[in-house]
N, C-alpha and C positions, 0 to 999 in steps of 0.2 A: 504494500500500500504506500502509495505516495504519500508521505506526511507535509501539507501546504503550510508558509508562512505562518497564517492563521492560526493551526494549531499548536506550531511552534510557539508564535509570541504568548498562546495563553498559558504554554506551562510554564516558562521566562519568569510571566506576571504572577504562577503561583510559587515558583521558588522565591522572587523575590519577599512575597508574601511571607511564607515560612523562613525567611530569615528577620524578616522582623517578628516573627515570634518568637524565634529564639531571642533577638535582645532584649524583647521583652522580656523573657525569663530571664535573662541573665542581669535587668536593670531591675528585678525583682518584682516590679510593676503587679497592679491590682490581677488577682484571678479573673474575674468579671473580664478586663481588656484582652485577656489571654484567651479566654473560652470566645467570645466574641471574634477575635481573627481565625481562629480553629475553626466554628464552624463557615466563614467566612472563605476561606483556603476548602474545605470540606464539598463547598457549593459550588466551588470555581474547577474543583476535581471530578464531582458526579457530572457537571456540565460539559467539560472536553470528555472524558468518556464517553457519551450522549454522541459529542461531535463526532468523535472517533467511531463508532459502531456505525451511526448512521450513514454516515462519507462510505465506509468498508462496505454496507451491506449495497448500498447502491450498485457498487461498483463489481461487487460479487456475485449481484441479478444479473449483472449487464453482462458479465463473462458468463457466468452461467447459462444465459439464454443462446448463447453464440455458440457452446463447444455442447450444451445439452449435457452436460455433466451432473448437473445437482437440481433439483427443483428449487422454485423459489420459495415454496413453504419450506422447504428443510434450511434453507440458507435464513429465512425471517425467524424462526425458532432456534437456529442458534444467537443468533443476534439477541432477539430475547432475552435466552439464559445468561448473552453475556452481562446485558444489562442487569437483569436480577441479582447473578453472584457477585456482579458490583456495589451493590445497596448491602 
């Protein structure tokens, strides 16, 4: 799978993120600010996942349909279980 700019820069913007978690722990900073960028970094991870399946799965109908390899209910039900064992 081609991974585009796009999904690049969002995990860029979630390392960045989890490093200012870390200083936050490390500038000892309120639990409250800590738990608040956690699930923050958390929603920014379920969402390129999200991007990442969806982009792959397209793209795995479209060869699929071409070589007749896979159906596209077996490729939408992986996709699925990816997203579920994600959560």
């Amino acid at each position: 799978m081609d991974y585009n700019d796009q999904i690049k820069n969002r995990v860029k913007r979630i390392e960045g993120q989890l490093r200012g978690i870390l200083r936050l722990m490390e500038e000892e900073k309120d639990c409250k600010d800590v738990i608040t960028q956690l699930s923050a970094a958390r929603t920014a991870i379920d969402r390129t996942i999200g991007v990442i399946v969806s982009s792959n799965l397209v793209e795995c109908v479209k060869k699929a349909e071409e070589t007749q390899e896979r159906s596209a209910e077996e490729l939408i039900k992986e996709a699925v279980d990816l997203l579920v064992k994600s959560r």
